[in-house]
N, C-alpha and C positions, 0 to 999 in steps of 0.2 A: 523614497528610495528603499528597497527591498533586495537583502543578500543573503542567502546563506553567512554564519559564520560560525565559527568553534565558540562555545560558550564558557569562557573560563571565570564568568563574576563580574569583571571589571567592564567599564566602558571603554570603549573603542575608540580612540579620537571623536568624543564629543556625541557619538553613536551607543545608545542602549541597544544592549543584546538582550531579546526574552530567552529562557530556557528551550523555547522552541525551533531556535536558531535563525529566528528575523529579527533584523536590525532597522530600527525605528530612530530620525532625528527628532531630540526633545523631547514635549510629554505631546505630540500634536496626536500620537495613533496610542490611545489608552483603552484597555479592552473593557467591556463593561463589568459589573461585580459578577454574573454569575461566571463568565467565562475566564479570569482570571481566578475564580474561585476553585474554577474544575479544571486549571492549566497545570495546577500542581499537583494534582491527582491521579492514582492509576486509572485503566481505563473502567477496570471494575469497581471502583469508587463513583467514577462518575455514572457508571448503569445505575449503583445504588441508589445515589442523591437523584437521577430522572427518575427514576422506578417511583422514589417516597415521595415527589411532587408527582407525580401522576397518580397514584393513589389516593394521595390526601387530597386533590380534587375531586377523585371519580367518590368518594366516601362523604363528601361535602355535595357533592351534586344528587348521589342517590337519595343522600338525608331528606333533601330537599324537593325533590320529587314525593317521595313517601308522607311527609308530613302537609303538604297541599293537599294528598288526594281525601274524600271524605264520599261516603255514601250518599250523598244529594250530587258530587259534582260527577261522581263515576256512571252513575244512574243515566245522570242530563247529557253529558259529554263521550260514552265509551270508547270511542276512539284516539282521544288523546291519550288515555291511559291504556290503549292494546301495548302486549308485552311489560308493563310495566311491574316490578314490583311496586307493590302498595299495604298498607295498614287500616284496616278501615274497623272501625266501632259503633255495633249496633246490636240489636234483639234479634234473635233467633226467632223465624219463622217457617211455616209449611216444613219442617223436617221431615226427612225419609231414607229409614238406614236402610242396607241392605249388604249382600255377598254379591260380590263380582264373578264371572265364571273364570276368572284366577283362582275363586276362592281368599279374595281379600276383603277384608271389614271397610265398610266407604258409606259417606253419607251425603244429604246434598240437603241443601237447606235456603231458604231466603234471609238476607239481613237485611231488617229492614231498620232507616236512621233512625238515632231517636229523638230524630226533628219532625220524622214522619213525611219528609221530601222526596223518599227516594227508597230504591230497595235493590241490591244485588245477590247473584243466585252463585252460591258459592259449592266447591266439590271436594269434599276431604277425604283420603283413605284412610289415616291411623285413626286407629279406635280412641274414641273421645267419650267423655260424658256429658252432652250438650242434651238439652231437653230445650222446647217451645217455649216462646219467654225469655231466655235465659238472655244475662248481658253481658258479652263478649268482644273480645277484640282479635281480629284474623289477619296473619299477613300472609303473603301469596304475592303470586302474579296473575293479573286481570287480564281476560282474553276476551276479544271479540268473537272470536271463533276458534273452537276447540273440537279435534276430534278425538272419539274415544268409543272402542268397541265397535265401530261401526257405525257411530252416530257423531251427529254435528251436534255441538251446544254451541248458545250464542250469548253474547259477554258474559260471562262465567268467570268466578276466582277461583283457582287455583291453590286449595291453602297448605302452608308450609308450616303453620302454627298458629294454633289457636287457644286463646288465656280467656279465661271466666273471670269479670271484672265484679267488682261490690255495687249492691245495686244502691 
């Protein structure tokens, strides 16, 4: 049984009133924790508390994505990893800097793993000091298909940053 009523604290002949002004007999209709949680909350509170549980998923799920991917499975697999960011660690190989006709510094280079399983051709513009050999680790986003200047490249990383590891 369901009524509107004025909410003044007390029970109503035998009738709990929520704050929200339905009246419920007994404990038969108990709302579950999150929704009681967020009943006493303004509306901008509860945006808050949805906003940091949807975050803290999306930040747990991208974690998670990034740390599966590796240069043997991006190599074997490209297409589960299109648009993804990813982290991947490996040796520099075939490097080739060059000037874009932007006039930006950019380089492209293969990583190859250092299982020797696999190898992905990656595309950076900020000026680095990477040299052949070297052992690195690059994040980015992996594309199957990337267009630039007028040209197609095919599964290409995308790097956002790249750190010189000890070898």
């Amino acid at each position: 049984m369901r009524f509107r009523a004025f909410y003044s604290g007390r029970p109503l002949g035998g009738v709990n009133v929520l704050p929200d002004g339905c009246a419920h007999r007994g404990r038969e209709r108990r709302a579950d924790s999150l929704s009681s949680y967020l009943m006493g909350q303004t509306f901008t509170d509860r945006l808050r508390a949805i906003g940091s549980a949807t975050l803290i998923v999306l930040v747990l799920t991208g974690a998670s994505n990034a740390a599966d991917a590796s240069v043997c499975a991006v190599s074997a697999n490209p297409s589960k990893f299109d648009h993804q960011s990813v982290t991947l660690e490996g040796i520099v190989t075939a490097l080739f800097k060059e000037t874009s006709r932007r006039h930006r510094k950019e380089m492209t280079f293969t990583l190859r793993s250092l299982a020797g399983c696999g190898s992905v051709l990656v595309y950076a513009q900020e000026p680095m000091t990477v040299s052949n050999g070297d052992h690195i680790r690059v994040e980015g986003v992996f594309e199957t298909e990337h267009h630039r200047d007028g040209m197609t490249f095919h599964n290409e990383m995308q790097a956002t940053n790249v750190t010189a590891m000890p070898r």
